[in-house]
VODREN-38454 format. One record per atom (N, C-alpha, C): residue number from 1; x negated, y, z; residue in three letters. Coordinates in nm, 2 decimals, m for minus. Atoms other than C-alpha are relative to their C-alpha. Layout:
N
pos_X_Y_Z_code
NUM_X_Y_Z_ALA $
...
# end
This chain:
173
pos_X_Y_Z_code
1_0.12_0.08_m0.02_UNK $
1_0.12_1.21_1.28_UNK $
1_m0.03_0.01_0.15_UNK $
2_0.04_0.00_m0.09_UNK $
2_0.01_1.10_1.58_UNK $
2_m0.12_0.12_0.07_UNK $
3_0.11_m0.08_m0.01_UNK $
3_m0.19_1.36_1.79_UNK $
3_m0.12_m0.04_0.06_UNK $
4_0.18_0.08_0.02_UNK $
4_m0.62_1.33_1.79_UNK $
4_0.02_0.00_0.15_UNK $
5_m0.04_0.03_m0.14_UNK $
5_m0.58_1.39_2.14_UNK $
5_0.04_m0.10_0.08_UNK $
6_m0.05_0.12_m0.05_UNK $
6_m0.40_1.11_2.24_UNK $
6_m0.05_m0.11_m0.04_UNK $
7_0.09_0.06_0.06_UNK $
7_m0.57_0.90_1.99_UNK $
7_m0.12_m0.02_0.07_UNK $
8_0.11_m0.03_m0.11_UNK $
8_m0.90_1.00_2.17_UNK $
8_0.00_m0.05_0.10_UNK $
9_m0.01_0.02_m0.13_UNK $
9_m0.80_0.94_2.50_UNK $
9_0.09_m0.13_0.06_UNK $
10_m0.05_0.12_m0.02_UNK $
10_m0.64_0.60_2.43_UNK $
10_m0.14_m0.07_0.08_UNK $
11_0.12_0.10_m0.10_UNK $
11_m0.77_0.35_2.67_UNK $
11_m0.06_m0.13_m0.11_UNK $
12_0.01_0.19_0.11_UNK $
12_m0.77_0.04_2.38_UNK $
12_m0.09_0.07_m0.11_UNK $
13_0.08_m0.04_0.11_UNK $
13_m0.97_0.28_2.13_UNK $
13_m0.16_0.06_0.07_UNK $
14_0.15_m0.11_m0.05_UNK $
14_m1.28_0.44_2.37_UNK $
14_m0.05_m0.07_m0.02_UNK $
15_0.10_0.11_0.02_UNK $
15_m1.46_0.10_2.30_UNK $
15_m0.07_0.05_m0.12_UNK $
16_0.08_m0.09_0.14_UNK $
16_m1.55_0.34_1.95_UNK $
16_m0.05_0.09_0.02_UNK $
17_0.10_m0.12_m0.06_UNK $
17_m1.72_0.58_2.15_UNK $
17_0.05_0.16_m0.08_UNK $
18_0.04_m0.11_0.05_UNK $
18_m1.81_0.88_1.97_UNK $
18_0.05_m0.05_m0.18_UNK $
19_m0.07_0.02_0.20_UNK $
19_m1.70_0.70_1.61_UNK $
19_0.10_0.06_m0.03_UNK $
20_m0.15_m0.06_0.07_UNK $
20_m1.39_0.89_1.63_UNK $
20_m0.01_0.11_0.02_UNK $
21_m0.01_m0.13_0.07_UNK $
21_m1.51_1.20_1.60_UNK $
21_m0.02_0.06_m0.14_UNK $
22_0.09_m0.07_0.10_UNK $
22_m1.65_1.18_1.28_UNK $
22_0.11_0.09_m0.06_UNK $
23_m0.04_m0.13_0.03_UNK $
23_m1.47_1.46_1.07_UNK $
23_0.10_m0.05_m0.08_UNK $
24_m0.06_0.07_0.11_UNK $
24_m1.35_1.25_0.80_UNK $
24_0.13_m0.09_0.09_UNK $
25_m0.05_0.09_m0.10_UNK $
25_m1.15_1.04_1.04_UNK $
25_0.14_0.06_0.03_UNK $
26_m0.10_m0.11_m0.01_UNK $
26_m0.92_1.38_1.05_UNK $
26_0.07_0.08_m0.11_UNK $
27_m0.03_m0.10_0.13_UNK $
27_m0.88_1.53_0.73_UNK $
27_0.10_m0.08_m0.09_UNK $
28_m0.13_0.10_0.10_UNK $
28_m0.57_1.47_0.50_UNK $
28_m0.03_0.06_m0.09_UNK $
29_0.00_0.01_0.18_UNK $
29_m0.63_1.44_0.12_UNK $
29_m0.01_m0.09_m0.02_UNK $
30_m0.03_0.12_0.10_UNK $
30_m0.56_1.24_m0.16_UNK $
30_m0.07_m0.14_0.03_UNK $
31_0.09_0.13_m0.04_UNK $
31_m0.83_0.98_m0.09_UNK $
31_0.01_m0.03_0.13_UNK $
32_m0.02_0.07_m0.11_UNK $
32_m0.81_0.94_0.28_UNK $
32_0.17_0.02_0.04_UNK $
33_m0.15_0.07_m0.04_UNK $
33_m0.45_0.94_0.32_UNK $
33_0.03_m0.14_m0.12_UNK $
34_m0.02_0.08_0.12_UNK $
34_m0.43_0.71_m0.01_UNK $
34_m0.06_m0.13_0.08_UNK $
35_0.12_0.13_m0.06_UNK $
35_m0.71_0.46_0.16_UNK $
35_0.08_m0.01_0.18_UNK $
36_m0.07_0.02_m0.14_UNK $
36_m0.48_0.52_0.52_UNK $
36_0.10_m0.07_m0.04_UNK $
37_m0.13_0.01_0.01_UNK $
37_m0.21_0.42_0.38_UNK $
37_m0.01_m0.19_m0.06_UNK $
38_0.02_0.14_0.04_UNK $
38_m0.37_0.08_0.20_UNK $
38_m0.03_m0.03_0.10_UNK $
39_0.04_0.07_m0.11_UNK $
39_m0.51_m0.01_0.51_UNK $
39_0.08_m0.04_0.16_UNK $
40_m0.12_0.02_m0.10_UNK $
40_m0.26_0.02_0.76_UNK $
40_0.13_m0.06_m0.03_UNK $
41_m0.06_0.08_0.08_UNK $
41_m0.01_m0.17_0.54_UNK $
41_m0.09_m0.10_m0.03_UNK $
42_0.07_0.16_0.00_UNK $
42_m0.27_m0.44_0.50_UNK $
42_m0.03_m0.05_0.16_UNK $
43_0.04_0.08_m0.09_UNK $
43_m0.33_m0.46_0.84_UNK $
43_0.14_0.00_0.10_UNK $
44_m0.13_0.07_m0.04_UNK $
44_0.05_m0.49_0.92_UNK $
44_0.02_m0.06_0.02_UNK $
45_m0.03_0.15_0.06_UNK $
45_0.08_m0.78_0.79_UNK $
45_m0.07_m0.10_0.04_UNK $
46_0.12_0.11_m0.04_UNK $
46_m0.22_m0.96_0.97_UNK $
46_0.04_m0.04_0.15_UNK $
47_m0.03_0.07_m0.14_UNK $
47_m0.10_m1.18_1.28_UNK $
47_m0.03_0.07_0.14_UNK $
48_m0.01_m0.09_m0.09_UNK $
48_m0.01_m0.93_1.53_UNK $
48_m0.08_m0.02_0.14_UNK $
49_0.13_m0.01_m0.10_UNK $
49_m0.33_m0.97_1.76_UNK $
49_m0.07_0.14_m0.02_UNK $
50_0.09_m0.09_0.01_UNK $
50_m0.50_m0.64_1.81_UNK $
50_m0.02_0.09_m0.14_UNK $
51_0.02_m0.09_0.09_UNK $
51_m0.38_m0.42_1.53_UNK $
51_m0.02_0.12_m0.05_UNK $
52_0.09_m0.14_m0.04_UNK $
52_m0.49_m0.09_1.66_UNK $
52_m0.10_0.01_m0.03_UNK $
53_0.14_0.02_0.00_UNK $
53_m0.82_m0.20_1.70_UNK $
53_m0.06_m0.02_m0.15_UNK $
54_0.02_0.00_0.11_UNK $
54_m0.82_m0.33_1.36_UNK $
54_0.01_0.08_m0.12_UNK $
55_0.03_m0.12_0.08_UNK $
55_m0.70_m0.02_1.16_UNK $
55_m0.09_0.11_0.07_UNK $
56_0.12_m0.09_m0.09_UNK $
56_m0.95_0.16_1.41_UNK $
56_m0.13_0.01_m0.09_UNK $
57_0.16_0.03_0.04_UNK $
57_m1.28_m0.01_1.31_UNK $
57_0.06_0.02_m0.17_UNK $
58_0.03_0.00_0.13_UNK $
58_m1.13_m0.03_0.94_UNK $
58_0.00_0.15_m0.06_UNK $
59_0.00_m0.15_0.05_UNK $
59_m1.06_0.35_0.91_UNK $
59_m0.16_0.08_0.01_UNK $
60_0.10_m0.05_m0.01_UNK $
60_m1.38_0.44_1.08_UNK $
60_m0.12_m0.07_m0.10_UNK $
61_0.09_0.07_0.13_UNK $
61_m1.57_0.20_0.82_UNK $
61_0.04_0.05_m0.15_UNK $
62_m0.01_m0.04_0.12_UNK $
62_m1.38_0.32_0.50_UNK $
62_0.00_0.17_m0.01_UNK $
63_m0.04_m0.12_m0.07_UNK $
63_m1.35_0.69_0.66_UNK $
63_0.11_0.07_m0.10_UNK $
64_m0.12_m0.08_0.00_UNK $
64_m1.01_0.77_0.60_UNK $
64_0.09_0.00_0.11_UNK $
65_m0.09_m0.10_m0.13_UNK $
65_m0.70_0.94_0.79_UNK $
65_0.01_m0.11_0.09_UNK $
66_m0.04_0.08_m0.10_UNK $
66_m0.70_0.76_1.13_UNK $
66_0.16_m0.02_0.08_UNK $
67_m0.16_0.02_m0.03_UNK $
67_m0.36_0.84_1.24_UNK $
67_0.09_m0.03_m0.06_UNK $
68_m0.12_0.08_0.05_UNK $
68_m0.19_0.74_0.94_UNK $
68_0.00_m0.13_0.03_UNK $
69_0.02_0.10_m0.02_UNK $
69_m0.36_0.42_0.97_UNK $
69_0.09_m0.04_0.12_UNK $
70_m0.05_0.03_m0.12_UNK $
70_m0.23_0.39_1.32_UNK $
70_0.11_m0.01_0.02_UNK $
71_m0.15_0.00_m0.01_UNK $
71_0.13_0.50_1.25_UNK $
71_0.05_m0.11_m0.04_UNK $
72_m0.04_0.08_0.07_UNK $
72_0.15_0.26_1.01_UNK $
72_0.01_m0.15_0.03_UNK $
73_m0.02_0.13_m0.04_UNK $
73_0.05_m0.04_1.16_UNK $
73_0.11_m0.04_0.10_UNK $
74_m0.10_m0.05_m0.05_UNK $
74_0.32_0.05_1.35_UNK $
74_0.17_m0.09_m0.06_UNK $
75_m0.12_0.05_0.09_UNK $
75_0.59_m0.08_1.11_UNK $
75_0.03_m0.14_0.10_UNK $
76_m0.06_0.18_m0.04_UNK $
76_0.53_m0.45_1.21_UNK $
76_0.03_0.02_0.17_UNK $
77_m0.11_0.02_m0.07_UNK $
77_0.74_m0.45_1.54_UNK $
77_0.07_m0.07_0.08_UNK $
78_m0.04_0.09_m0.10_UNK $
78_0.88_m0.64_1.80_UNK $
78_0.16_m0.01_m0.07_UNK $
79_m0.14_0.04_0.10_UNK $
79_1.24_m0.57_1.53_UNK $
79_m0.03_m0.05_m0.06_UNK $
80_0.07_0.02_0.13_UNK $
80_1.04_m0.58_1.23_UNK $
80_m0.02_m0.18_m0.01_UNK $
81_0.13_0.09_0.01_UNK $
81_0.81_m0.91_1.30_UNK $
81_0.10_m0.12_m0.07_UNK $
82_m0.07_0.12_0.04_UNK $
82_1.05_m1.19_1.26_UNK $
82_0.06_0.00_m0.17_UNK $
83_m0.03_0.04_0.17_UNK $
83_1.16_m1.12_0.89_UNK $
83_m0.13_0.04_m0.08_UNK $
84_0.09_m0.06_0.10_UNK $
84_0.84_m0.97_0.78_UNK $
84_m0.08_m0.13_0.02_UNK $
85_0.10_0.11_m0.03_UNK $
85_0.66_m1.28_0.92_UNK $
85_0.00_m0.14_m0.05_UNK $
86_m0.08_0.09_0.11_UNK $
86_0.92_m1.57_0.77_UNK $
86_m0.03_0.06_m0.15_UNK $
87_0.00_0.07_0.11_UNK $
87_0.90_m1.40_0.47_UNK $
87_m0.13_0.00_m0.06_UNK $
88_0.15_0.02_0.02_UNK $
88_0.49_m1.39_0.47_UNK $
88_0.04_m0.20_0.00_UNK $
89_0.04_0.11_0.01_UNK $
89_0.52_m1.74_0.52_UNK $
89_0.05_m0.19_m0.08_UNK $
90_m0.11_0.04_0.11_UNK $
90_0.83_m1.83_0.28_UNK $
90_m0.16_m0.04_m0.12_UNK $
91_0.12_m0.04_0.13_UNK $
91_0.53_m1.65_0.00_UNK $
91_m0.11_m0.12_m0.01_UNK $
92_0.12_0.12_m0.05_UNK $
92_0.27_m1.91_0.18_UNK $
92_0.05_m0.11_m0.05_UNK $
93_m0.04_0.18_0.01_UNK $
93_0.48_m2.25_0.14_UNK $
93_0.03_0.01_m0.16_UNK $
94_m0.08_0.03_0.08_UNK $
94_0.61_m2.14_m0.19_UNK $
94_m0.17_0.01_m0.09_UNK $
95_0.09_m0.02_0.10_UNK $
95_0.24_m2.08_m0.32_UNK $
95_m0.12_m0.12_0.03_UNK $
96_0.02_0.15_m0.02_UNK $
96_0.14_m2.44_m0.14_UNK $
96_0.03_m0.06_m0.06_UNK $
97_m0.11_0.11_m0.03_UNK $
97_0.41_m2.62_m0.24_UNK $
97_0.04_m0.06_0.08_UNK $
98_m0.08_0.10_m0.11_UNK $
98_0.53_m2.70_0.07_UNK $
98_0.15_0.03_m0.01_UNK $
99_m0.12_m0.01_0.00_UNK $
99_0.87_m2.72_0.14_UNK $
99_0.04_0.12_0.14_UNK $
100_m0.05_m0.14_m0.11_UNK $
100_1.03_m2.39_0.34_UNK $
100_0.06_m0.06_0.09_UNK $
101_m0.09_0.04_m0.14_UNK $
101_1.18_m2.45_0.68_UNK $
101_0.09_0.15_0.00_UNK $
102_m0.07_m0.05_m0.01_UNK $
102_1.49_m2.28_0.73_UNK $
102_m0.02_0.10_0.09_UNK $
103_0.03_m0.04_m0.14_UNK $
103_1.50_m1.99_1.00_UNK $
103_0.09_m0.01_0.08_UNK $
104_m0.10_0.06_m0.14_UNK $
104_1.62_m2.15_1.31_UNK $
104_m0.12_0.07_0.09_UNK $
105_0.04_m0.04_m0.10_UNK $
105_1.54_m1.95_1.61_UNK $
105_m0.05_m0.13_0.12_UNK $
106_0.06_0.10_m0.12_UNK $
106_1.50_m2.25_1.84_UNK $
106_m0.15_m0.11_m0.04_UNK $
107_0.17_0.04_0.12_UNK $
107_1.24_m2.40_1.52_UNK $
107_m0.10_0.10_0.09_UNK $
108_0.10_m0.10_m0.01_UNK $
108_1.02_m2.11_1.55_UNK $
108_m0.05_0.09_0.16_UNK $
109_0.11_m0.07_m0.10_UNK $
109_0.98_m2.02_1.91_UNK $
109_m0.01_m0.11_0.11_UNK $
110_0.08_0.11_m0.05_UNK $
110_0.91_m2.35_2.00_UNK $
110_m0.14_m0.01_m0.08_UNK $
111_0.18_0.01_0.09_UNK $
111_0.50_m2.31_1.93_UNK $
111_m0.04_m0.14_m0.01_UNK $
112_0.03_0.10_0.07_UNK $
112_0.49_m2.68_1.91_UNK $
112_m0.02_0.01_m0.12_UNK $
113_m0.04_0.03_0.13_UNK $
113_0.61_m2.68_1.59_UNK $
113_m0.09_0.11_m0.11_UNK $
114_0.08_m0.07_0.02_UNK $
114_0.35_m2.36_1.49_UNK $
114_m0.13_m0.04_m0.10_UNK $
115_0.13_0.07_0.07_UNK $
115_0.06_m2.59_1.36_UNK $
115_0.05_m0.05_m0.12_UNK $
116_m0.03_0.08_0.12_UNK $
116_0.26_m2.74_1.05_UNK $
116_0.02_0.14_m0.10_UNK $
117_m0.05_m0.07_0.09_UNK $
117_0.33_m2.40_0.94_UNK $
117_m0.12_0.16_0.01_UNK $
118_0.09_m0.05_m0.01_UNK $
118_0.03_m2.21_1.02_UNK $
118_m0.10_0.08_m0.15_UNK $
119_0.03_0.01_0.13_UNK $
119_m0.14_m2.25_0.67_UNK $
119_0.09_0.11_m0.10_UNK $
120_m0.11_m0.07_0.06_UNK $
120_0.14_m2.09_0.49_UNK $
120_0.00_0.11_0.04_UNK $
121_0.00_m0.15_m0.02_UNK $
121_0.16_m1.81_0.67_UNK $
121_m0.11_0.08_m0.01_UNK $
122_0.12_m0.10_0.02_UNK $
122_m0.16_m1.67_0.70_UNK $
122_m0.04_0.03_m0.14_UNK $
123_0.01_m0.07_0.16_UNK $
123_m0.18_m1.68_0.30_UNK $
123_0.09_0.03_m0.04_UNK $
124_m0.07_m0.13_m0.02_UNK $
124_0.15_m1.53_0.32_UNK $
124_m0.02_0.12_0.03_UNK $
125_0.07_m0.12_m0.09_UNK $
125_0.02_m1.26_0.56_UNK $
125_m0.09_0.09_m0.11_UNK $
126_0.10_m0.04_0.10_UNK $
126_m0.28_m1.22_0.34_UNK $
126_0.06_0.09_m0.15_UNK $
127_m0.08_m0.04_0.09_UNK $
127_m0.08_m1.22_0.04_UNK $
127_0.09_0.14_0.02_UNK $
128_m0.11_m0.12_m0.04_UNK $
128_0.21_m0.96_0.15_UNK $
128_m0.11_0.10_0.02_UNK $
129_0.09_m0.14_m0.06_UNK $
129_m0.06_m0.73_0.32_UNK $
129_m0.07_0.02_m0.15_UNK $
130_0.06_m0.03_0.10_UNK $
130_m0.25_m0.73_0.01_UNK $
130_0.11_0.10_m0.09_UNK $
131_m0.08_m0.08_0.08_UNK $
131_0.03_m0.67_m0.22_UNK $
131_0.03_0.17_0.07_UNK $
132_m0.08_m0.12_0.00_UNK $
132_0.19_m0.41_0.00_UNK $
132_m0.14_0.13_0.04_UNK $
133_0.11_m0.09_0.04_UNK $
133_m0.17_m0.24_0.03_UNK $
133_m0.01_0.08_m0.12_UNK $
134_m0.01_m0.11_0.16_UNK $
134_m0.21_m0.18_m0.33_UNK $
134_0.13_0.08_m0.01_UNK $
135_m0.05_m0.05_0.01_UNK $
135_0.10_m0.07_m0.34_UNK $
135_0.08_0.15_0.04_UNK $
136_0.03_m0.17_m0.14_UNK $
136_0.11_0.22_m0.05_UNK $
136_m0.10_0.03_m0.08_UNK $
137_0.14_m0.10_0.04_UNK $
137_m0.21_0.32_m0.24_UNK $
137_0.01_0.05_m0.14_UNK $
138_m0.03_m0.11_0.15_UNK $
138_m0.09_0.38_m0.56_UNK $
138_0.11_0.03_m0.03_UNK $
139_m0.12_m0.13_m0.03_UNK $
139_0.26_0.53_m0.44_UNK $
139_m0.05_0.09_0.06_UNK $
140_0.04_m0.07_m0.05_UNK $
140_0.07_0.79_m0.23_UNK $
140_m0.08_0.06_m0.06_UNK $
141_0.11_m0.09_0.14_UNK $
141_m0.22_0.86_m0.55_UNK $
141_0.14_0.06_m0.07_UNK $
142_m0.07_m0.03_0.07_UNK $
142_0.10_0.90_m0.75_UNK $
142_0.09_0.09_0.02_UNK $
143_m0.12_m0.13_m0.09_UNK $
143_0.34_1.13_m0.50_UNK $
143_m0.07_0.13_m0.04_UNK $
144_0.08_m0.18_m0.02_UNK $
144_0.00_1.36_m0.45_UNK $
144_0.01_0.02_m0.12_UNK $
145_0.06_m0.10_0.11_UNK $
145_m0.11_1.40_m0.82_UNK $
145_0.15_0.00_m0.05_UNK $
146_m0.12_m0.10_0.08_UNK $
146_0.29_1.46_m0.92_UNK $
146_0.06_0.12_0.10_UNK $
147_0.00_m0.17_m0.11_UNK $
147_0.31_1.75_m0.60_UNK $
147_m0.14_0.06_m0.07_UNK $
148_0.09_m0.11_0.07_UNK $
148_m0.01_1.88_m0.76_UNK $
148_0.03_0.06_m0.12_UNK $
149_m0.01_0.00_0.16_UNK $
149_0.13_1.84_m1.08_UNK $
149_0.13_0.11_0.04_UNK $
150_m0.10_m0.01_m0.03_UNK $
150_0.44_2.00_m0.95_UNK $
150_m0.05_0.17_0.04_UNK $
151_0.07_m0.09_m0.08_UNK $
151_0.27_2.30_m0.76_UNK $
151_m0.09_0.11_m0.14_UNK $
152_0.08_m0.03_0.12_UNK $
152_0.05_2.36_m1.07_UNK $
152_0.04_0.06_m0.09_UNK $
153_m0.11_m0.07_0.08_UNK $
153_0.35_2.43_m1.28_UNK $
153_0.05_0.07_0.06_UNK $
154_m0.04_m0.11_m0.09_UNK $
154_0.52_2.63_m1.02_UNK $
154_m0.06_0.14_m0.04_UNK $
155_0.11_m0.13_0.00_UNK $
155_0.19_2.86_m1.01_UNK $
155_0.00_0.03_m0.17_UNK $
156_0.02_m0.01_0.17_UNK $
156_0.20_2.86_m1.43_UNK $
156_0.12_0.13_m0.03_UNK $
157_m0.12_m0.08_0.03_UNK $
157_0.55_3.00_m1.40_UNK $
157_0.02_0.15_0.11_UNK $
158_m0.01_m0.12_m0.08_UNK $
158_0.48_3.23_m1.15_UNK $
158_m0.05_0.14_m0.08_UNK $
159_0.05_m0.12_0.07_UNK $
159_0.22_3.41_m1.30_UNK $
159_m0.01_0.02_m0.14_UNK $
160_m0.05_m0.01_0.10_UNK $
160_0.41_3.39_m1.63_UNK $
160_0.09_0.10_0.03_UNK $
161_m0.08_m0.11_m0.01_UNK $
161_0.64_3.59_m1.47_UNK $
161_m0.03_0.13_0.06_UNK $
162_0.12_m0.14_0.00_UNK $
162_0.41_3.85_m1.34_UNK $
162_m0.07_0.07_m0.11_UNK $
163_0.05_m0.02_0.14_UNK $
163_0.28_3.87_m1.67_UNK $
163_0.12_0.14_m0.07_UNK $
164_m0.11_m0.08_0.07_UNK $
164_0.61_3.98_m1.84_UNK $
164_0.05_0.06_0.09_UNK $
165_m0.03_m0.13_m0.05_UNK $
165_0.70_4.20_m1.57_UNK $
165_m0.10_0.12_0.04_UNK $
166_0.09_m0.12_m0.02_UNK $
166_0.40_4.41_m1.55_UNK $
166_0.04_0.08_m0.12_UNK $
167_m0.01_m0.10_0.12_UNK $
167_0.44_4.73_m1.72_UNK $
167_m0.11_0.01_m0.08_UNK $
168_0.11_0.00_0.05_UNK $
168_0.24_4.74_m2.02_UNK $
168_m0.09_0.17_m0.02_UNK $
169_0.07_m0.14_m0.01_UNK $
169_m0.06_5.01_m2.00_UNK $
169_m0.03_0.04_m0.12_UNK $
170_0.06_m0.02_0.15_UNK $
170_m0.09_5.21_m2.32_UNK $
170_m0.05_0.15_0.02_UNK $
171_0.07_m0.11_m0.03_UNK $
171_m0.35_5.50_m2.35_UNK $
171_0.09_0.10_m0.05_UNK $
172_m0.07_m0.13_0.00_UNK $
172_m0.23_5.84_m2.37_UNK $
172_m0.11_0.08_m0.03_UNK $
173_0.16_m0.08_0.04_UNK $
173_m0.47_6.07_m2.50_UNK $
173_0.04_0.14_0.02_UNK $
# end
C-alpha cells in the first residue's frame, strides 16, 4: 500500500486539509478495504480527469482505506486505457443500439470524431465501473470472511490438539 506519508504530503491531495487524517481513512478491515476496493474500481473506469482527487473526496466521504482506493485507480493507465475504454464504450453502443466502430487508431485519436461516440461511452464507463465495483466488493467480503473462516478452523484444530496432548490430571489421594 501506498505510504500515509506520501499520501499526506502529495501536492494534488492538500486541497483536503486535515480530512486525511481522520483515523478511519487508515485502518484495514473487512468494511473499509471492501468499500476501497468498490470505489476505486468504480472510479477507474470514469473518464480519466482527476482520479486521485475523486477516490480522495469519495474515500474521505464513505470513510474507507485511502490507499487502496488510490492504488487502485491506478489500474486505468496510459497501457491499460485504450482497451478498457473501447470496451466501456463497445458496452455503451451495444446497450444504445448504435452501431460499434471498429478500433482504428487513426479513428480514435482524431477528437473530431469524439462527439459521435461520446454517449456510448460514458454509459459504458458508468456501466463497467459499476459492475466491476460490485464485484471488487463482494470478492474482497468473500476472500476476508473465507481467511476468517480459514483462521477460525486453524485455531479449532489447534486447541484440539492441545487438548489431547495435555496430560490428563487424576487425583491421587
Amino acid at each position: 500500500m501506498p505510504d500515509r506519508r506520501e499520501i499526506l504530503n502529495s501536492k494534488y491531495l492538500r486541497v483536503f486539509g486535515t480530512l486525511l487524517h481522520e483515523p478511519n481513512l487508515w485502518h484495514l478491515n473487512r468494511r473499509s478495504a471492501s468499500g476501497a476496493f468498490a470505489l476505486g474500481l468504480f472510479v477507474m473506469y470514469l473518464p480519466p480527469v482527476g482520479h486521485m482527487l475523486m477516490a480522495t473526496a469519495g474515500a474521505i466521504k464513505f470513510r474507507v482505506n485511502l490507499p487502496i482506493s488510490l492504488a487502485l485507480v491506478w489500474i486505468s493507465n496510459p497501457v491499460t486505457m485504450p482497451a478498457m475504454y473501447y470496451f466501456a464504450y463497445v458496452v455503451g453502443a451495444l446497450i444504445m443500439g448504435e452501431r460499434i466502430r471498429n478500433f482504428e487508431p487513426n479513428y480514435w485519436l482524431d477528437w473530431h470524431h469524439w462527439l459521435g461516440v461520446v454517449g456510448p461511452a460514458l454509459l459504458g464507463c458508468l456501466i463497467c465501473g459499476a459492475v466491476c465495483s460490485l464485484l471488487g466488493y463482494l470478492t474482497i467480503q468473500a476472500l476476508w470472511r473465507w481467511s476468517l473462516m480459514r483462521q477460525i478452523q486453524r485455531r479449532k484444530l489447534r486447541y484440539a490438539a492441545a487438548r489431547a496432548n495435555k496430560p490428563s490430571s487424576s487425583r491421587q489421594t
